[in-house]
N, C-alpha and C positions, 0 to 999 in steps of 0.2 A: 837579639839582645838589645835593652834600651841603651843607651849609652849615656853614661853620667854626666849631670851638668854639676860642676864644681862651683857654683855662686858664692862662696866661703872665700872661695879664692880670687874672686875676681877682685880688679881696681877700684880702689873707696871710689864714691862718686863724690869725695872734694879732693882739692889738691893742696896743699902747699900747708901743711897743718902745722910745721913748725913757726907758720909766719904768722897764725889767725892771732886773735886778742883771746882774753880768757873767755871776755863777752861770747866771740865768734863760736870757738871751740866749745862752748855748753850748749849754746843755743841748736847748734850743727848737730851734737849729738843727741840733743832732745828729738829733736826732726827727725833723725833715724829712728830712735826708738819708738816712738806713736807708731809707725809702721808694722812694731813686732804682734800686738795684739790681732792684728788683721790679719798676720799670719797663720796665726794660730786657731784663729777664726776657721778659716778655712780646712784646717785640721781636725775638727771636731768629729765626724764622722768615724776617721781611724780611730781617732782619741778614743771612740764612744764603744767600738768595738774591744778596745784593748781591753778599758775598763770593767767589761761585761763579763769576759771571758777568766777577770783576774779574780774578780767578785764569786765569780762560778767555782774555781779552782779554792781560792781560801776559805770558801763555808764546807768545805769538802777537806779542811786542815793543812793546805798547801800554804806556801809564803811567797813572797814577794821579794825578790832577790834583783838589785840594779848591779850591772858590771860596767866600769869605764873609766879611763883615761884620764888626766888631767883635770881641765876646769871641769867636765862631762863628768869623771869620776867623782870631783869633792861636792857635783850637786846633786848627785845621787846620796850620795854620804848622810849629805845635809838634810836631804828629803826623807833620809830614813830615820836618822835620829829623833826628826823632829816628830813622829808617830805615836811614841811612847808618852811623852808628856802631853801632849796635845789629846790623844784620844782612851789614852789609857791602857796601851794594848803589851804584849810582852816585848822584849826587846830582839826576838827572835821572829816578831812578826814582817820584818821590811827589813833587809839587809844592803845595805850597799856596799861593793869593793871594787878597790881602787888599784889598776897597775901600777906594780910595784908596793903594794902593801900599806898599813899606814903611815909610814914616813912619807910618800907620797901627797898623803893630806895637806902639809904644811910645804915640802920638798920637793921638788921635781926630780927625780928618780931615771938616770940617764937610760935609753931605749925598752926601759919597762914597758911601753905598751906597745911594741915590736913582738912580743913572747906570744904565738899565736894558743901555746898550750897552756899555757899559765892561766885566765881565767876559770877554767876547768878545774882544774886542781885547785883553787881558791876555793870556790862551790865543793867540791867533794867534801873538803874539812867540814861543810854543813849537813851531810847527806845528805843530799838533794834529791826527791823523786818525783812520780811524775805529778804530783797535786800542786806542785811548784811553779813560778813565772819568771822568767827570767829576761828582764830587759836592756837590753844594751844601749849605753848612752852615747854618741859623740857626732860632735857637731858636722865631723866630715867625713862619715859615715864609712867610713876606710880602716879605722883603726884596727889594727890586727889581734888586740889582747882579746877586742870585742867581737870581731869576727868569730876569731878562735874557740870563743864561749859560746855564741849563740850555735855555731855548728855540730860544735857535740851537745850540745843542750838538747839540740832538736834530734839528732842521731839518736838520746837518750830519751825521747817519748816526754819532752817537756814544752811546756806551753812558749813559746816566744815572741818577744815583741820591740822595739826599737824608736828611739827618739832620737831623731835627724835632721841636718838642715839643708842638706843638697837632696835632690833628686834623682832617683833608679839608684842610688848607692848599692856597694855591694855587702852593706849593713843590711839594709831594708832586704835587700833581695835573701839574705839569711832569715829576717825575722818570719814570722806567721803573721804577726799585726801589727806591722810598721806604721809609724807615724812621725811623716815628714812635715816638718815645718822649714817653709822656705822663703827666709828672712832676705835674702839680697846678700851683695859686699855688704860687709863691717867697714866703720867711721875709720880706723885702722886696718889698714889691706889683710887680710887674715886673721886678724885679731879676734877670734871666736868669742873670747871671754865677754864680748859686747854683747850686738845685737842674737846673736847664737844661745848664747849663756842665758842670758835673757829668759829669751822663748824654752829653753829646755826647765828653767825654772818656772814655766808660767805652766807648763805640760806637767810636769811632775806634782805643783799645787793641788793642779784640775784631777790629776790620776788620782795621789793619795786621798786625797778628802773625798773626792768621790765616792771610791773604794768603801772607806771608814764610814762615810754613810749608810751605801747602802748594805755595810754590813755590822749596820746600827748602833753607832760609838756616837751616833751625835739626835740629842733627842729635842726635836723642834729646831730651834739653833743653837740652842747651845751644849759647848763641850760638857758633857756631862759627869764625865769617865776620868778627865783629864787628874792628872797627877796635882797632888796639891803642897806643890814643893818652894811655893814662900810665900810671902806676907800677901804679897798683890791676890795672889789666883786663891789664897784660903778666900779672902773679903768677896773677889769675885763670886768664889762656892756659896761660899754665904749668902749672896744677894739671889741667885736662882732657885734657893731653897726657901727663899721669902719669897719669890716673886709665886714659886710653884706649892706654896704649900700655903702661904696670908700668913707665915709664922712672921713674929717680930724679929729684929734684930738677933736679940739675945738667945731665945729660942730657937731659931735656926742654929745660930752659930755651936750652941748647944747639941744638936742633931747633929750636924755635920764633923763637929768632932769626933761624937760617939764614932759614928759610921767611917771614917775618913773618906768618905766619897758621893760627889753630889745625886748618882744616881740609887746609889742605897738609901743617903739619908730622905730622900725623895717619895723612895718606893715606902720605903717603912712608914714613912706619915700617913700616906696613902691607905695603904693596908692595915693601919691601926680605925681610921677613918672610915674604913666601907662596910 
């Protein structure tokens, strides 16, 4: 067995952070951060797999389920919610939960993500089967809510996958398609919600959108699907429906109404057109 390196844990490489200036301490944490992309870099590979596999399972009606912890949990959360506006999809497509439930979101929720059977039981209130993905998120790849989920997950004939920042975790060693990114110590000794948090957000970006591509929510570049829920993103519609169609101003905006959505008012031009 490989034996874990805990890098989350190890000593910031500065010292005395209570004494820097504010100059110091921005500067200092800038300088970690440029480091996270690189790490991530080098994750691509897993990344590429997970995404393939997830791509596989949802055109086949399965969803996309994040389980985790803390900062790990509220940026799955974060990741899932942001699906629906962005790509126009149902809200049952990308789920995320959080130990200890939604108070959790806002509240740190005492030994919540200690309960190795509780993520489980979260997932069942969704019927979960096997066309499903379930990926476990935390930074130090230990956490037991997530553990706890990915193991019966897999027990249960479902796809598994994990975003990590230590190496050999006994997270990863649960997933099917792990994917470690391994950031170094945090500017703060432990302090995940940094450089950790970071890369788990830079991973989840690269999953979702990926995903929503290539399971055709996004047409050339732009959101096409997306929800057109105020002033800014109607104007935005508008202008892809001119850019895509040589309608005016008014006339788009016109379509787009009808339709309430820029890949219909699009298609219908189209199709009146050929």
């Amino acid at each position: 067995m490989i034996k874990m390196v805990r890098v989350t844990e190890k000593e910031s490489n500065y010292q005395d952070l209570d004494k820097m200036s504010v100059n110091e301490l921005l500067t200092s944490m800038n300088k970690e951060d440029k480091t996270v992309p690189l790490a991530v870099e080098q994750a691509i590979p897993q990344l590429e797999a997970l995404v393939k596999i997830t791509v596989e399972k949802m055109k086949k009606g399965g969803r996309l389920f994040y389980i985790g912890a803390g900062t790990s949990g509220r940026l799955g959360i974060l990741d899932a919610s942001e699906c629906p506006p962005t790509f126009g999809v149902p809200f049952d497509w990308v789920i995320g939960l959080i130990a200890g439930g939604d108070t959790a979101i806002r509240k740190a929720v005492e030994f919540a993500e200690d309960d190795m059977e509780q993520a489980w039981k979260d997932m069942e209130e969704y019927d979960v089967d096997e066309n499903d993905v379930i990926i476990g998120i935390a930074a130090s790849g230990t956490t037991p809510y997530v553990i706890g989920g990915l193991r019966r997950a897999n027990a249960e004939g479902l796809v598994t996958g994990c975003v990590v920042c230590n190496s050999s975790s006994p997270i990863a060693e649960e997933a099917q398609y792990p994917v470690e990114v391994i950031v170094g110590p945090e500017f703060v000794t432990g302090s995940t919600r940094l450089k950790s948090g970071t890369a788990q957000k830079l991973v989840l970006n690269m999953l979702s959108t990926s995903v929503m591509i290539q399971l055709g929510r996004v047409k050339g570049n732009k959101m096409v699907d997306m929800q057109l829920s105020n002033i800014k993103l109607v104007a935005r519609g508008v202008r892809m429906v001119m850019e895509e169609t040589g309608l005016d101003q008014e006339a788009a905006s016109a379509l787009l109404e009808r339709y309430g959505n820029v890949r219909k008012a699009i298609e219908s031009y189209q199709s009146l057109k050929s």
